[in-house]
C-alpha positions as CSV (number, residue, x, y, z in Angstrom):
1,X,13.7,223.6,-19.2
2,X,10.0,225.4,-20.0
3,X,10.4,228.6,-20.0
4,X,8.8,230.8,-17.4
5,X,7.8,234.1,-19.6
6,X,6.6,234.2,-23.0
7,X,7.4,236.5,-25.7
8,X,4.9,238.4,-28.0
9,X,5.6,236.0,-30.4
10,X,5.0,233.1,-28.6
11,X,2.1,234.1,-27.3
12,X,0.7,235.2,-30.4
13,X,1.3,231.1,-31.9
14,X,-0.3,230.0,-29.0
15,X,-3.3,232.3,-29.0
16,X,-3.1,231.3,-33.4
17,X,-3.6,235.4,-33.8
18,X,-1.3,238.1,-34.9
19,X,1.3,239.7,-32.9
20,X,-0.9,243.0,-33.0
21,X,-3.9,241.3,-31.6
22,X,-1.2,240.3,-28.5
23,X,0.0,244.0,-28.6
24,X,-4.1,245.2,-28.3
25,X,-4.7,242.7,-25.2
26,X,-1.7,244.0,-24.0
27,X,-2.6,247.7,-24.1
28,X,-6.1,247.0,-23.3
29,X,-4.8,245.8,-20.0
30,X,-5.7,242.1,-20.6
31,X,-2.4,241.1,-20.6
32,X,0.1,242.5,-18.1
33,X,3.9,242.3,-19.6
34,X,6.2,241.4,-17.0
35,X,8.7,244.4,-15.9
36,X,12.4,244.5,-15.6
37,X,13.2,242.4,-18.2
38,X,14.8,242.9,-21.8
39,X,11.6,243.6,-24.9
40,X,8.1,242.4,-23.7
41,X,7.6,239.7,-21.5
42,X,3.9,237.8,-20.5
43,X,3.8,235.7,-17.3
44,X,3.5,232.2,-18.5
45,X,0.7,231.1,-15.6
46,X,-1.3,234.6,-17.1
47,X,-1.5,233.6,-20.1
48,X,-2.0,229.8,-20.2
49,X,-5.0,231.4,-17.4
50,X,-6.4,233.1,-20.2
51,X,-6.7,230.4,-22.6
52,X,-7.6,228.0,-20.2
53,X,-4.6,225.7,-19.7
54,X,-4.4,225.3,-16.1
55,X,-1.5,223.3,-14.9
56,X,-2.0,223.8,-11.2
57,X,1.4,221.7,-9.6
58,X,4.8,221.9,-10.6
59,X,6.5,218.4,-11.5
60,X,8.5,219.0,-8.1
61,X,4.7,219.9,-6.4
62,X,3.5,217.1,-8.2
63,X,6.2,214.6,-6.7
64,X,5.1,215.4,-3.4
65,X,1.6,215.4,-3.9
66,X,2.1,211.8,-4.8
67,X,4.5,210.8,-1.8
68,X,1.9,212.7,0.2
69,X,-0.8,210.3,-1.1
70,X,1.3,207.2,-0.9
71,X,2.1,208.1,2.7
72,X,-1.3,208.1,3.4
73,X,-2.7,205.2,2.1
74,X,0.1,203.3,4.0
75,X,-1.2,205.1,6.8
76,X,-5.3,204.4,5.5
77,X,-3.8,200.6,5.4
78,X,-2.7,200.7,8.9
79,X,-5.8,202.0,10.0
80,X,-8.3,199.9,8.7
81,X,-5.9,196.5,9.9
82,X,-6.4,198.7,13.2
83,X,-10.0,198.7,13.0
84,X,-10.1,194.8,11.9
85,X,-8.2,193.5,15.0
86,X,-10.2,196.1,17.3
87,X,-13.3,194.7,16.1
88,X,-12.4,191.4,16.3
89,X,-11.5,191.6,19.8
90,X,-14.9,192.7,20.9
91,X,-16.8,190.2,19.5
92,X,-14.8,187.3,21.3
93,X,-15.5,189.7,24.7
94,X,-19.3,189.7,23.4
95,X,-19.2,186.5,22.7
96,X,-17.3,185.6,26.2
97,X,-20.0,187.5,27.6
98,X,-23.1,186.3,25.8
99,X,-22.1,182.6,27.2
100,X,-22.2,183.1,30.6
């Protein structure tokens, strides 16, 4: 399981700079630590924000985005046989009508 928190370390490798230079952003305010829990913690959806990793869903978000979208399409499918059979029946009333 990813974890949801970083450590000074980690983000330090991920940022490729020192531990200091995380301890600076930190104490500049750039980097808020996350309270409440055991040595110095970093919000993992802060930080991958600040270097510009933006993974918006969750795999479980992402699931039912894509049920969402499958749903619809059914539904798009549906709509357009809808259309079709709608159509078709007014050009044999046209039709009808136009021979008369």
């Amino acid at each position: 399981m990813e974890p949801i928190v970083y450590t000074i370390k980690d983000v330090a490798e991920l940022l490729q700079c020192s531990e200091s230079s995380v301890n600076n952003l930190r104490e500049r305010g750039i980097l808020r630590e996350v309270k409440g829990l055991p040595g110095v913690r970093f919000n993992k959806k802060e930080v991958e924000a600040l270097v510009g990793i933006v993974d918006e869903y969750s795999p479980l978000q992402y699931r039912k985005l894509e049920k969402e979208r499958n749903e619809l399409l059914q539904e798009n499918e549906k709509l357009k046989m809808s259309i079709r059979k709608i159509t078709s029946d007014l050009l044999v009333m046209v039709e009808g009508e136009l021979k008369l």
